[in-house]
GUVO-677803 format. One line per 8 residues: number of its first residue (from 0); their letters; for each residue x, y, z of N, C-alpha, C, O. Coordinates in steps of 0.05 Angstrom, whole numbers. Layout:
NUM> a> X Y Z X Y Z X Y Z X Y Z  ...
***
This chain:
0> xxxxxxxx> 854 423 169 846 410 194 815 411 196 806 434 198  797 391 195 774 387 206 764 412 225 776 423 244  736 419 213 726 446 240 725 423 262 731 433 284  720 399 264 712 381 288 732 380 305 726 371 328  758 387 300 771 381 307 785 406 322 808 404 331  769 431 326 779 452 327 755 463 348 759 476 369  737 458 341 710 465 358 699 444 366 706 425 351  684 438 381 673 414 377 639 429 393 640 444 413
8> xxxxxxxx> 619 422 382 588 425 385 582 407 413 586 383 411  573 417 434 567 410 456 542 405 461 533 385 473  522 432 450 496 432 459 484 465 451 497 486 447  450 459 449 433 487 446 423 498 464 406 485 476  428 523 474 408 534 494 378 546 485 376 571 486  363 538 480 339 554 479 325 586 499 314 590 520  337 607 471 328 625 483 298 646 473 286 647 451  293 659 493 262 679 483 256 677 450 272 684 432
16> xxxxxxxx> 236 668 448 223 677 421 223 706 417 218 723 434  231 711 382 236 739 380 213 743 380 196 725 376  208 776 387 182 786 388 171 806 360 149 815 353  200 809 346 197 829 326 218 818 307 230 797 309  219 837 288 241 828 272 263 829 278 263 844 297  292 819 272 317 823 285 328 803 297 312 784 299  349 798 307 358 771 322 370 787 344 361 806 357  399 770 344 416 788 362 438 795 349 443 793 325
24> xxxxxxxx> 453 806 374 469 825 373 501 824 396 510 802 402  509 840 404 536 825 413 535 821 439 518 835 451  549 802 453 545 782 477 569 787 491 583 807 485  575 773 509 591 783 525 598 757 560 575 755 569  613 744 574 608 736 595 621 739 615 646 739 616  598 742 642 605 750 666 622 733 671 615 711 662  650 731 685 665 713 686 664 705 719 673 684 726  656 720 734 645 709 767 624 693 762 627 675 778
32> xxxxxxxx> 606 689 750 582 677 752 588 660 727 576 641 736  597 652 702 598 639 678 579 645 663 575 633 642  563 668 673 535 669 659 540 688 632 552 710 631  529 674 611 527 685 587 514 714 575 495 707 560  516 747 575 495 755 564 498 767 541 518 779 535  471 764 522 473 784 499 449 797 488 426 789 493  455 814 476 434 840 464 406 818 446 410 804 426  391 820 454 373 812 435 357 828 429 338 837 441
40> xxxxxxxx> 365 831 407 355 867 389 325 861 382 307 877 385  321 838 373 294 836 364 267 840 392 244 848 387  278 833 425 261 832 438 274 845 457 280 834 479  283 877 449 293 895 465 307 903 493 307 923 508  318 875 491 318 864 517 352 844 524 362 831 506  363 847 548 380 827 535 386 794 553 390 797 577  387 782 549 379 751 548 403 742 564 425 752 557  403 723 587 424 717 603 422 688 612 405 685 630
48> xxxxxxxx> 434 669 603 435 639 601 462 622 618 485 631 619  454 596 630 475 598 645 495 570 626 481 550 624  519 568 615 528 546 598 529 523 612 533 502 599  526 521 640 535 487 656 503 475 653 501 453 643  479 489 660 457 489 665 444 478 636 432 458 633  453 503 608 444 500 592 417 517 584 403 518 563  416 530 614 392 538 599 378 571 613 383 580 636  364 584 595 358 607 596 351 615 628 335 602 641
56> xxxxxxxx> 367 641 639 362 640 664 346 676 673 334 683 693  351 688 653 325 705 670 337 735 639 360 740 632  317 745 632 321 779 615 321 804 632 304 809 649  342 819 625 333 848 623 318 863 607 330 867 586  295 874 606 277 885 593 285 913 580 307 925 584  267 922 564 265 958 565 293 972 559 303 992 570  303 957 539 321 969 528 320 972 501 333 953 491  311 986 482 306 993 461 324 995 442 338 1015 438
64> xxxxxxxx> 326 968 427 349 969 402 366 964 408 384 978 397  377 942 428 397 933 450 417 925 422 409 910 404  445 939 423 458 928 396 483 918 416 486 895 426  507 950 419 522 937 432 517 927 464 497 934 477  542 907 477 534 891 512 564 895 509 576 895 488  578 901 541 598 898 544 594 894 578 578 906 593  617 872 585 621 860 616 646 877 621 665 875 606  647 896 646 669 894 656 673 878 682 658 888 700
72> xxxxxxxx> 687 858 689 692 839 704 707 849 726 708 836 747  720 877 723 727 891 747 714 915 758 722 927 778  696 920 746 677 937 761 652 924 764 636 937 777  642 895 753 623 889 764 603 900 753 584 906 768  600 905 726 580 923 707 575 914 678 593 906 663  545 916 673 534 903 652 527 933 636 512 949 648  541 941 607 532 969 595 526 958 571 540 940 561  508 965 562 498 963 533 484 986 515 468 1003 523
80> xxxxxxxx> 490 985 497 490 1002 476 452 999 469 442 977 473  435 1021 459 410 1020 454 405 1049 435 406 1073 438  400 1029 411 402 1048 390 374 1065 383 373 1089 376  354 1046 385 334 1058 379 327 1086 403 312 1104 395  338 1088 427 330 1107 440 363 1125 442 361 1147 451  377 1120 438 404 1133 436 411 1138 462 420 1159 470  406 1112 481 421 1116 506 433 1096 509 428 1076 496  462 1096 535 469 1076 534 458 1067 560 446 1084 573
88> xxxxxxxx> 461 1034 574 442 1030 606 473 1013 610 490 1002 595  468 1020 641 482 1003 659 468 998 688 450 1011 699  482 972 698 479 962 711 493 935 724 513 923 715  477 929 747 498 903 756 489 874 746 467 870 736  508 855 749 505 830 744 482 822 758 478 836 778  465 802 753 445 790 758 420 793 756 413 809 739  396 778 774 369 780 759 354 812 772 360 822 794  335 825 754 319 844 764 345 873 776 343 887 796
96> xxxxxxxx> 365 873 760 381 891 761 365 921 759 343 925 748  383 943 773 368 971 773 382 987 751 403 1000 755  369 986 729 384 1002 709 380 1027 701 359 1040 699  406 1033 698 406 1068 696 420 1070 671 439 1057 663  401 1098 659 413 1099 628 421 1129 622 415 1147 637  430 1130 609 453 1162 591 437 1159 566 430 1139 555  435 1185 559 427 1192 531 467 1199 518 489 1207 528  458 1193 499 490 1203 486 482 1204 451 460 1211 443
104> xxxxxxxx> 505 1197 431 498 1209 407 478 1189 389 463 1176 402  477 1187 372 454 1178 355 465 1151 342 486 1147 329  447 1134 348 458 1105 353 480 1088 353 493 1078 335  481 1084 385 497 1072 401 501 1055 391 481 1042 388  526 1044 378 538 1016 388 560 1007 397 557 992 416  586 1011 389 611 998 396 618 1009 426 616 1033 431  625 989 450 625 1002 467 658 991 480 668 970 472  670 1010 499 696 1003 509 696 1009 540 676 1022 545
112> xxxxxxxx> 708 1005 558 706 1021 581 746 1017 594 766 1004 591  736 1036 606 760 1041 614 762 1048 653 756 1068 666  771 1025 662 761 1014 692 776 1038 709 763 1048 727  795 1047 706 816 1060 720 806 1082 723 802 1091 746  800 1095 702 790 1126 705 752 1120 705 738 1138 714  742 1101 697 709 1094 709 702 1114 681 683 1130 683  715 1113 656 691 1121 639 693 1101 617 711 1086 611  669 1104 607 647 1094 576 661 1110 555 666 1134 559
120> xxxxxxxx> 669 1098 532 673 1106 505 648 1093 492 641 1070 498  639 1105 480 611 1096 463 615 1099 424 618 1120 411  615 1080 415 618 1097 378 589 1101 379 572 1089 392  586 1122 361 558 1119 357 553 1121 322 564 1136 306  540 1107 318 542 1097 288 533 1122 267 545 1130 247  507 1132 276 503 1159 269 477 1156 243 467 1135 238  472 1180 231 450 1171 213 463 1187 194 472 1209 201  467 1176 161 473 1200 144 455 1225 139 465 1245 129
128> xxxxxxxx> 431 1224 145 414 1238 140 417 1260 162 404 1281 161  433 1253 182 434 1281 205 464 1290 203 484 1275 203  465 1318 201 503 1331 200 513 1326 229 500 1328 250  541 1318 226 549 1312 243 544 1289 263 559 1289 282  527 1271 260 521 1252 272 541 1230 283 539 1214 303  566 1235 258 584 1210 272 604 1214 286 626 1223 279  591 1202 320 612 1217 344 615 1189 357 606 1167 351  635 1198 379 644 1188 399 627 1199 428 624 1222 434
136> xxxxxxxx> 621 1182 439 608 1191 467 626 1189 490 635 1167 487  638 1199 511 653 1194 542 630 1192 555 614 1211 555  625 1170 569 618 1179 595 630 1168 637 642 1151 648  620 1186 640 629 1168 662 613 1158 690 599 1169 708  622 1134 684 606 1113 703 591 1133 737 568 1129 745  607 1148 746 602 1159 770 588 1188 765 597 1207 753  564 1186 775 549 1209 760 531 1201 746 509 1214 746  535 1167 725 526 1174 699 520 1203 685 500 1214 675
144> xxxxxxxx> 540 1209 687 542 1241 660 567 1241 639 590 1234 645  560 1247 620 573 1255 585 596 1271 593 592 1291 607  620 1265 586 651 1280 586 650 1294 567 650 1318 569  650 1288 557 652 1288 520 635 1280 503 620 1261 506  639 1301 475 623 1290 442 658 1296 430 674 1312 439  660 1273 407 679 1275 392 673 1270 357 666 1250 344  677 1288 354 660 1279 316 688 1263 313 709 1266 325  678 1241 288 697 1226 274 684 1226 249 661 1233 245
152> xxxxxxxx> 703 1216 231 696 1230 195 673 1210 187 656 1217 170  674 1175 205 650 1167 185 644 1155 207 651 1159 230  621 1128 190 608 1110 207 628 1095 230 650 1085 224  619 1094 255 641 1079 273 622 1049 274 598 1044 271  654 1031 280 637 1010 290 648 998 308 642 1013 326  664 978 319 666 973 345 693 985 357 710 994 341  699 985 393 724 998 395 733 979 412 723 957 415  760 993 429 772 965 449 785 988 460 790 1009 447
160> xxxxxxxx> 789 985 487 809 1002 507 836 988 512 832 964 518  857 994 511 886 990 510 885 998 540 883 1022 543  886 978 569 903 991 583 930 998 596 935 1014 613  946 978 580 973 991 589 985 1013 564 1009 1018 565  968 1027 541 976 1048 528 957 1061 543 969 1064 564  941 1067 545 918 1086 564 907 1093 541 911 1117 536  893 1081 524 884 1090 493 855 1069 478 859 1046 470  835 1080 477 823 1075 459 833 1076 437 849 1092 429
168> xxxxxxxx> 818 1049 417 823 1051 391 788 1043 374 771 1028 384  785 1059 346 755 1059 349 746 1051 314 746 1069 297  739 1022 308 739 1022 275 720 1049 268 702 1056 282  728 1062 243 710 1080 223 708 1064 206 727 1049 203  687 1061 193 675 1042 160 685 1056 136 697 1045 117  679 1085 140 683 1095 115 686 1126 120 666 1140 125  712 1135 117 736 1127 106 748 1104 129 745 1108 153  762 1081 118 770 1064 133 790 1066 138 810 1068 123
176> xxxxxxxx> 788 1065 166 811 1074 187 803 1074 214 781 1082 222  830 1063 236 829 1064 264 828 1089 276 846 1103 267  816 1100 291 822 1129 310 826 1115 330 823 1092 337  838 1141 341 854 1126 368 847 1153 392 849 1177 386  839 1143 420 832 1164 432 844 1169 452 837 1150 466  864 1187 469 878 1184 490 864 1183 522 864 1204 533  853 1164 536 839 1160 556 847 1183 577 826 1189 589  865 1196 583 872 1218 596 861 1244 579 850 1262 592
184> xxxxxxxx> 863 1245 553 848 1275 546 828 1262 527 830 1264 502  806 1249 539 785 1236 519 756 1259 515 732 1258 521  771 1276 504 750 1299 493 755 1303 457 741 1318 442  777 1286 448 796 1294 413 802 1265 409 802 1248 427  806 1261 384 816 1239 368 850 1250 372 859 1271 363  864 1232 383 891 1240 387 904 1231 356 915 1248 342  901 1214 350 918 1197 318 891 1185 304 867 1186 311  905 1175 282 892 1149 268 902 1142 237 911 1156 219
192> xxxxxxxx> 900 1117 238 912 1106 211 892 1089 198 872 1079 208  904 1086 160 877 1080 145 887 1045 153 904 1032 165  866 1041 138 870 999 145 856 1002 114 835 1012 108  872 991 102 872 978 75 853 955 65 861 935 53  829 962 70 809 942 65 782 958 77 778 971 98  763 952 54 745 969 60 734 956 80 742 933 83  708 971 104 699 971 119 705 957 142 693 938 149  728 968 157 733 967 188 709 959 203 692 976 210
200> xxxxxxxx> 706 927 211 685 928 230 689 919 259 692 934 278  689 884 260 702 872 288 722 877 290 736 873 271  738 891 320 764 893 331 773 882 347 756 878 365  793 874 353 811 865 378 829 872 385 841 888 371  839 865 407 871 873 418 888 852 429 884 837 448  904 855 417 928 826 436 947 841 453 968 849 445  940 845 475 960 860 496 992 854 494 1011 870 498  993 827 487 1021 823 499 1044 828 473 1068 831 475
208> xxxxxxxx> 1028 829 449 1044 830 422 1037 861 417 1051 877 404  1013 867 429 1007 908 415 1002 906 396 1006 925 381  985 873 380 969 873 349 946 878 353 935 866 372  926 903 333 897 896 331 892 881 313 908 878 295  875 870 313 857 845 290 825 863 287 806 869 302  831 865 264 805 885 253 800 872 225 817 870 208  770 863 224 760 845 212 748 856 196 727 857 207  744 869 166 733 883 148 704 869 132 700 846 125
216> xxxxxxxx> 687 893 128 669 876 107 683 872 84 671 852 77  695 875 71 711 869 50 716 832 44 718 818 24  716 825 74 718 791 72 749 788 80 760 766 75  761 808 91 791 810 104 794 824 120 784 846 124  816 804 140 823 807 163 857 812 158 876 799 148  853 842 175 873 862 164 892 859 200 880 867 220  915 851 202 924 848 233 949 878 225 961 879 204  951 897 242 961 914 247 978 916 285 971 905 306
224> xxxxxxxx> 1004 936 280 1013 942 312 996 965 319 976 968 306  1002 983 339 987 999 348 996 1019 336 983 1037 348  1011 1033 318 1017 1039 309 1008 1053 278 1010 1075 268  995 1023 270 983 1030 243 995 1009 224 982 1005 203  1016 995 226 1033 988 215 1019 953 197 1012 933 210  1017 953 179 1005 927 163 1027 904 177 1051 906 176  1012 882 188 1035 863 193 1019 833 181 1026 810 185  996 841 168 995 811 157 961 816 142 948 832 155
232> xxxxxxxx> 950 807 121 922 800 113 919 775 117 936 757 116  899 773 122 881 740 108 855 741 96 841 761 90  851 717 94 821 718 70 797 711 89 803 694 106  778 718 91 757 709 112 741 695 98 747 696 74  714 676 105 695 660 98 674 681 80 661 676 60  678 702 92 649 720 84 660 758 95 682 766 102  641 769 93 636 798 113 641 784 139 634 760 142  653 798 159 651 791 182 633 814 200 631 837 194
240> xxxxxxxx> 622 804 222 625 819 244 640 817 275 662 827 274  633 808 298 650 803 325 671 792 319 671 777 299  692 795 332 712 782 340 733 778 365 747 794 377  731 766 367 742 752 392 768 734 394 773 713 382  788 752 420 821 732 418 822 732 438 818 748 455  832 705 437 826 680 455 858 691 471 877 681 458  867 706 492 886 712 503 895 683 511 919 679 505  888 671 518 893 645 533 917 622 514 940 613 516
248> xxxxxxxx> 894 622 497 911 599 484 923 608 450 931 592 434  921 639 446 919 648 425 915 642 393 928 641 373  887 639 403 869 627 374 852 659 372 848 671 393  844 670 347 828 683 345 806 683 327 810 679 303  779 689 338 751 672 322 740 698 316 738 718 331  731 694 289 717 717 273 682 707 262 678 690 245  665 720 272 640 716 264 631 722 234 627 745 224  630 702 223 616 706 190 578 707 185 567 686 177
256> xxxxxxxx> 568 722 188 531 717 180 532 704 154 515 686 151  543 708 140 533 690 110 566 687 93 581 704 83  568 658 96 548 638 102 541 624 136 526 606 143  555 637 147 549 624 172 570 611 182 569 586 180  593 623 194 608 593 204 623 622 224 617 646 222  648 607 248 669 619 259 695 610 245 704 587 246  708 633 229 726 629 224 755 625 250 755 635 273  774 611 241 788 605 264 820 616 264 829 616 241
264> xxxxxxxx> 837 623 281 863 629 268 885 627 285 886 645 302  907 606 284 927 613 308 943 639 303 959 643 284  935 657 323 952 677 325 981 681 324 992 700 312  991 664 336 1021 656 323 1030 664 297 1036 686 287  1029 639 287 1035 636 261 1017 661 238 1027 673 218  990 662 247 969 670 233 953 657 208 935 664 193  972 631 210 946 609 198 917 615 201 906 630 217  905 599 180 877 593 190 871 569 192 873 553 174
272> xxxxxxxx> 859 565 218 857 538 229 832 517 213 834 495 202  812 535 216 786 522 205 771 543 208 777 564 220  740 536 188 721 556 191 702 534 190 699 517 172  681 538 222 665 524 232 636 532 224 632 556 227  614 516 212 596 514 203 573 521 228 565 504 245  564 552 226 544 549 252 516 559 244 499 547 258  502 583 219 478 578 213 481 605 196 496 624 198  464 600 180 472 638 157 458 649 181 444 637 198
280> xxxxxxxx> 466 678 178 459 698 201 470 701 226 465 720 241  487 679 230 492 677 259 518 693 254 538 685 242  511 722 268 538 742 265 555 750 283 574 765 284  538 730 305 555 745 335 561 720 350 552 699 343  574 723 369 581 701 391 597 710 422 599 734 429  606 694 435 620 704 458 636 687 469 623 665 473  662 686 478 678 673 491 680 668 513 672 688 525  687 648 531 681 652 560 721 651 558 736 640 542
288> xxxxxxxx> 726 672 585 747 685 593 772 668 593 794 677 596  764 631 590 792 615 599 793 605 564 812 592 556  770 614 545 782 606 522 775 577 515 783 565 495  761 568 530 757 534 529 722 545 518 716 535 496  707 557 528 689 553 500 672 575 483 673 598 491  657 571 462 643 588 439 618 588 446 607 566 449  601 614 450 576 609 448 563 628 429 560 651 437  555 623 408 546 629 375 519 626 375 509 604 380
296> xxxxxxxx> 506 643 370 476 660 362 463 659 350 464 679 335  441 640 345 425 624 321 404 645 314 387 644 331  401 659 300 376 673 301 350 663 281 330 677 277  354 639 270 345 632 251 318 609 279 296 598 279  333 613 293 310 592 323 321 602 341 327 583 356  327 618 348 332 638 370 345 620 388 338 622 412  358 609 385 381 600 405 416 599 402 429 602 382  424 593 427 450 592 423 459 569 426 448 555 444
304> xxxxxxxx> 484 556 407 504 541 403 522 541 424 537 561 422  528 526 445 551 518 454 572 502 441 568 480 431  600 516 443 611 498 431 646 501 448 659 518 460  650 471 441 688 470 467 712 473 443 713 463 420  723 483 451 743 492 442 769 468 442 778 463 464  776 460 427 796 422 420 820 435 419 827 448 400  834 434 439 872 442 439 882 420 426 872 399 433  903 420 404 922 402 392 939 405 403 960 393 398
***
């Protein structure tokens, strides 16, 4: 099937010239406002655009090494991951927000939250050069203060909160494998299982089936139950990073940087639909909440790709 026929290219938003090296990083959207935001690692800062408008509508500053962004849409909170200073910041939706930040473990990225009990799971990627570096951070929103440190055996990279199991689940790179963290005693790694393909990176969750979709650098996309249990491979375009499932209409889109495209997949069946041509480098993107459209991360001209989503 035609990518045209699957995505279809709407329009560019022009955003901030990078200031340094780096592009961006993962995005995320407010679903009260439609407003788009994501980490723009290169200009430490993260970038907030509106998709009807088209166009760049105001930055958060002063966030150093802005990697992971996560929206929670029920608490009304913008948290992002900042690696270069090893804290994480939060704050509210909109312009000239008052941000307040946590130190936690040594660089921040994959982030999850968990609305019910008001805390932060943080992976933190870690440095090989420091022992012990690769942890898990708790925190919790009220207070802003640290619950918990949880070592895990390797590099983490992104996680997802399960809430009708009450469970974090958290990729490791290497050794590759899911940990899984019990949101009621989130001080220990309760389980975890290996995933058969090297480097565990983009994750997801399909609530209503209990499949993760965990996207490997390996160039495969490994779909598992919560469990652990292998229920299907596929072949990807490239390494992946983000990923994103489309609850709505269940399609699920995987970010390729090189060569550049969104791979596409009906969840169903687990076909692959198409793999859409968007720019080498472009590794990240973000869904808006009804599934109707893509917005994909040019870093090669610092803007973003809108793009609609074509139901057959």
């Amino acid at each position: 099937m035609p990518s045209s026929s699957i995505l279809r290219h709407i329009r560019y938003v022009e955003l901030p010239k990078h200031a340094a090296c780096g592009g961006f990083d993962h995005a995320a959207v407010h679903a009260a406002s439609g407003q788009v935001y994501v980490a723009h690692t290169a200009n430490n800062a993260v970038d907030v655009f509106d998709p009807a408008s088209g166009r760049h509508s105001f930055s958060v500053p002063r966030l150093p090494g802005v990697a992971g962004l996560l929206v929670s849409d029920e608490a009304q909170l913008i948290i992002t991951a900042n690696r270069a200073e090893n804290t994480i910041a939060i704050f509210r939706p909109g312009p000239r927000p008052e941000v307040s930040k946590v130190a936690v473990g040594v660089r921040p990225n994959g982030l999850a939250y968990d609305n019910g009990r008001g805390q932060i799971l943080i992976a933190n990627v870690g440095d090989p050069a420091i022992f012990g570096s690769h942890t898990l951070t708790v925190v919790a929103v009220d207070g802003r203060a640290v619950r918990a440190q949880i070592s895990v055996p390797g590099r983490t990279r992104w996680a997802v909160f399960d809430p009708e199991a009450q469970v974090f689940y958290v990729n490791i790179a290497d050794p590759a494998q899911i940990v899984v963290v019990d949101a009621r005693q989130p001080d220990r790694i309760a389980r975890g299982f290996a995933v058969p393909s090297a480097g565990p990176h983009g994750l997801d969750l399909d609530f209503d089936t209990h499949r993760l979709f965990c996207a490997c650098d390996s160039g495969e996309l490994i779909t598992l139950d919560a469990h652990g249990k292998i229920l299907g491979q596929n072949l990807l375009s490239g390494a992946p990073d983000v990923v994103f499932f489309d609850r709505v209409h269940k399609r699920l889109y995987v970010a390729v940087g090189d060569p550049g495209t969104i791979d596409v997949f009906d969840t169903k069946s687990m076909e692959k639909l198409a793999s859409v041509a968007t720019e080498k480098g472009a590794h990240t993107f973000a869904l808006a909440p009804d599934g109707e459209q893509i917005y994909a991360f040019l870093p090669a001209n610092h803007r973003a790709a809108i793009y609609e989503a074509v139901r057959t």
